[in-house]
N, C-alpha and C positions, 0 to 999 in steps of 0.2 A: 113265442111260446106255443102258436100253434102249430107252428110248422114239428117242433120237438114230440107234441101228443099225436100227432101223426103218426111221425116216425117210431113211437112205441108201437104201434098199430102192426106194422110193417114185422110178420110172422120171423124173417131170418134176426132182427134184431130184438124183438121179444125171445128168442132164446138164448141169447147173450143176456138179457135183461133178468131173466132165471137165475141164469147160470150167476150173477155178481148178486145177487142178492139172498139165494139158498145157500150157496157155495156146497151144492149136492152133487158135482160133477166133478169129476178129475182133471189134473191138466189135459190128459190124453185125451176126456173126452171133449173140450174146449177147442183142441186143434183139430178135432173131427167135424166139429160143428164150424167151426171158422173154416175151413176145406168145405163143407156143403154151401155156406152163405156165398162161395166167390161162383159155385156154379147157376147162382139164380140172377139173372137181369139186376143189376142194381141201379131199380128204377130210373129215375134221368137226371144221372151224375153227372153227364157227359153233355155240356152244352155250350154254345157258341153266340154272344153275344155282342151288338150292338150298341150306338148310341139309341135307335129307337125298338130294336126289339130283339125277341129271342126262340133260337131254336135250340129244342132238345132231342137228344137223339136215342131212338130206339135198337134196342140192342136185338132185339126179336126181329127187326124188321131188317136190321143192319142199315139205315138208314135215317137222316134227319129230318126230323119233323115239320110241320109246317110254325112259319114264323107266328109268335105271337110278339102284338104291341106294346109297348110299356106305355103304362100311361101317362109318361110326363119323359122327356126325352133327358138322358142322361150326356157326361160327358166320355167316351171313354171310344178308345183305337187302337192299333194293331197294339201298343206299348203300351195296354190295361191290361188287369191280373184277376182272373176271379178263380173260385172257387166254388162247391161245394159246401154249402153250412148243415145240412140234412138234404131231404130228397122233395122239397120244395122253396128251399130257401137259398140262394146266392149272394157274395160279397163281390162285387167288383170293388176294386180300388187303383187309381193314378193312370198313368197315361202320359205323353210325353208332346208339346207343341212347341213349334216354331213361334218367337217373339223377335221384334226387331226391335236393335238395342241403338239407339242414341248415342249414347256416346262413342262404343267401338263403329259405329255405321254399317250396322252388319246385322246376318240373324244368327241367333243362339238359341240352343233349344233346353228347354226347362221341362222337371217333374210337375206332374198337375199333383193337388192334394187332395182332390176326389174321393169319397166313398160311399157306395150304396150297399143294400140287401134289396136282392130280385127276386120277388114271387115268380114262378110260375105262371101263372095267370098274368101277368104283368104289373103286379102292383111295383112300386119304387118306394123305399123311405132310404131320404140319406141321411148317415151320419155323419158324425161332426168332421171337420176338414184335419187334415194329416198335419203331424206338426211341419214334416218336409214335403217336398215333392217328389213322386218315385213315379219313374217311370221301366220297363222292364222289370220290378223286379221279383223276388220270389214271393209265394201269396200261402199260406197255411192255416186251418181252422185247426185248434187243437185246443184240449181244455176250456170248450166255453169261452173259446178269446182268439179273434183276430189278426195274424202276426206277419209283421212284413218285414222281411229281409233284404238290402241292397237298395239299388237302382241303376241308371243308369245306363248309357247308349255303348259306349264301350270298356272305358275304364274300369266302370263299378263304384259304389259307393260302398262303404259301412256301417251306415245310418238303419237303424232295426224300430219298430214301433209296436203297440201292442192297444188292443183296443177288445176291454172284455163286454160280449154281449148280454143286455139287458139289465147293465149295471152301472159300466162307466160310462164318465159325460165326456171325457176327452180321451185321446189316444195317448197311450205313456209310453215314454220313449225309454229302449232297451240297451243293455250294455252292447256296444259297435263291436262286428265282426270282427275278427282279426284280421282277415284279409278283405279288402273289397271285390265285392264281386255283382254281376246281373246276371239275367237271361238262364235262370236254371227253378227246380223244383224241390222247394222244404219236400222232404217227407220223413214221415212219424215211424220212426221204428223203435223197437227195442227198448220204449217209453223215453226216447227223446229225438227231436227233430234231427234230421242230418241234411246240413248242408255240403253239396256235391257241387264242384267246380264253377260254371260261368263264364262269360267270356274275361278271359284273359287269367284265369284261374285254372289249376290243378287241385287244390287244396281242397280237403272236408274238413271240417268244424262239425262243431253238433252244439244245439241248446238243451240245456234241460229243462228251462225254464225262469234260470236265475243269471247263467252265465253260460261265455261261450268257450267252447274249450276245442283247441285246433291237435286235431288228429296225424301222428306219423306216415300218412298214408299221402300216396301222389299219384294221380289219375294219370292214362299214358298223355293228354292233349288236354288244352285248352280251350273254349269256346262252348255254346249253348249245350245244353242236355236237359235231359228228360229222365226223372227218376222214381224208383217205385217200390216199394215192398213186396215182395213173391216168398211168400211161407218164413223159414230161416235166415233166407238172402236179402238184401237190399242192390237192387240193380240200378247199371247207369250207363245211359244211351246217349252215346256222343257220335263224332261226324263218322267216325271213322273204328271206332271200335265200343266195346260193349265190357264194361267192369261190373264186378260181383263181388260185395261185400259177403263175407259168412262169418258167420256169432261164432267163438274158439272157447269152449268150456273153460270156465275161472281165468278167465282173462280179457280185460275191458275192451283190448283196442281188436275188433275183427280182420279176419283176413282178406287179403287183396288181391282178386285175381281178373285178367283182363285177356281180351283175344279182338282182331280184328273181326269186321264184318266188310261187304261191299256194297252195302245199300247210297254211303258216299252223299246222305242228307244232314241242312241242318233242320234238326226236328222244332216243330213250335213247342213251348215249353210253358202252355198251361197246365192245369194240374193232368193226369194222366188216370185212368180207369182200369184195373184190372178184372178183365172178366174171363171166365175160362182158360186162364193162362196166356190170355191173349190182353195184351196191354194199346189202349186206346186214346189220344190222343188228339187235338185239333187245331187246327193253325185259323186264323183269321180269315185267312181268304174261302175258307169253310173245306177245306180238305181234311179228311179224318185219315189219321194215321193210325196203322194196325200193328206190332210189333209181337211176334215169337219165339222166344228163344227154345222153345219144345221143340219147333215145327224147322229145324233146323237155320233159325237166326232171320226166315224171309220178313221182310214188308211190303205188306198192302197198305192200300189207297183207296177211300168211298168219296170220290166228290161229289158236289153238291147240285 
């Protein structure tokens, strides 16, 4: 709750906070003001996370910050998923380890069921443990609740869970994907989640909330991506090319259009940051990735 009376504090979303509660502004003026909010620092969205600490990274300095320590060491690796909850509060959740199985005489690797919220400063409270275990999979704060989609090292899973903050005691599990998938990024557009491809997927889906409903649409490749909301469009950044969702007046399902790129990465696929049309990203090993489609398609690189 604190982290939320904060985040009222925070001048770009106090005028959003106006704006739904006067209802004195026009759509126009909403997309003007949601256009000014993408060009101010959006304080430290952007952060990279440990079992024992965490850095966040400054958009002014174009650089990440010095590590702070958690104070009580988590479980969580390259195969955990966090998020943004506001601009002091994060959800990591799952992870994926090695166990050695007795019977087959072999190791097999399993979702962890893991979940915390990370202060900033370092505080830890974890919440209650996942009904399954997910490791890679997609990670979404939306509506005051927690929402995990997939898992998995390469098949994918279908398995979805939901866990609303500072209400529920357990996580309640969601109607299963249509298709299984891992290793990509919910994002919120157009007032419902859309799920974009995965490894060994092509497919979008989208939730609204109640159910999932699989979209006519087919990405050109398969495997990890990175995806994002940019004004009208919803984009999606895959190994090898760059697709572009666009909203088509009085008609549900959007258009689809796609082109190569040669940057030839697979991108890490935590949540992603758009700032100044410049879309931001972090892989584990602390490399931040920089993505432009303005700036004619290049990527950059801030290591650490």
């Amino acid at each position: 709750m604190q982290g939320i009376m904060e985040r009222r504090k925070d001048p770009r979303v106090h005028l959003l906070w106006v704006r739904q509660c006067s209802g004195l502004f026009s759509p126009l003026s909403l997309n003007i003001l949601r256009e000014i909010c993408t060009w101010f620092p959006p304080s430290y969205r952007l952060a990279l996370i440990y079992a024992s600490s965490l850095r966040l990274f400054d958009f002014s300095a174009q650089q990440m910050g010095a590590a702070v320590q958690l104070e009580v060491p988590i479980q969580a690796n390259e195969q955990s998923r966090w998020a943004a909850v506001d601009d002091v509060w994060w959800v990591l959740c799952g992870g994926m380890g090695e166990v050695y199985v007795v019977i087959v005489g072999g190791v097999d690797v399993i979702g962890w069921r893991t979940a915390y919220l990370l202060h900033k400063n370092g505080q830890v409270r974890a919440l209650p443990d996942l009904n399954f275990g997910h490791g890679n999979c997609g990670l979404s704060v939306w509506r005051g609740a927690i929402h995990i989609f997939g898992s998995g090292d390469k098949a994918g899973s279908q398995v979805c869970e939901r866990f609303t903050l500072f209400s529920a005691e357990k996580w309640q599990l969601l109607p299963s994907l249509r298709t299984a998938r891992c290793a990509f990024t919910p994002t919120i557009w157009r007032h419902v989640i859309y799920l974009c491809g995965g490894t060994q997927s092509c497919s979008i889906e989208i939730f609204d909330g109640r159910s999932m409903r699989l979209l006519p649409l087919r990405l050109p490749e398969p495997g990890s991506v990175v995806s994002w909301a940019q004004g009208d469009c919803l984009q999606v950044l895959s190994r090898n090319y760059i697709s572009t969702l666009v909203a088509q007046s009085g008609v549900s399902v959007p258009a689809l259009y796609t082109k190569a790129h040669d940057s030839c990465q697979n991108y890490p696929y935590q949540s992603p940051v758009l700032y100044r049309d410049i879309v931001y990203c972090v892989s584990y090993a602390g490399t931040v990735y920089k993505y432009s489609p303005v700036q004619g398609d290049k990527v950059g690189y801030i290591t650490r």
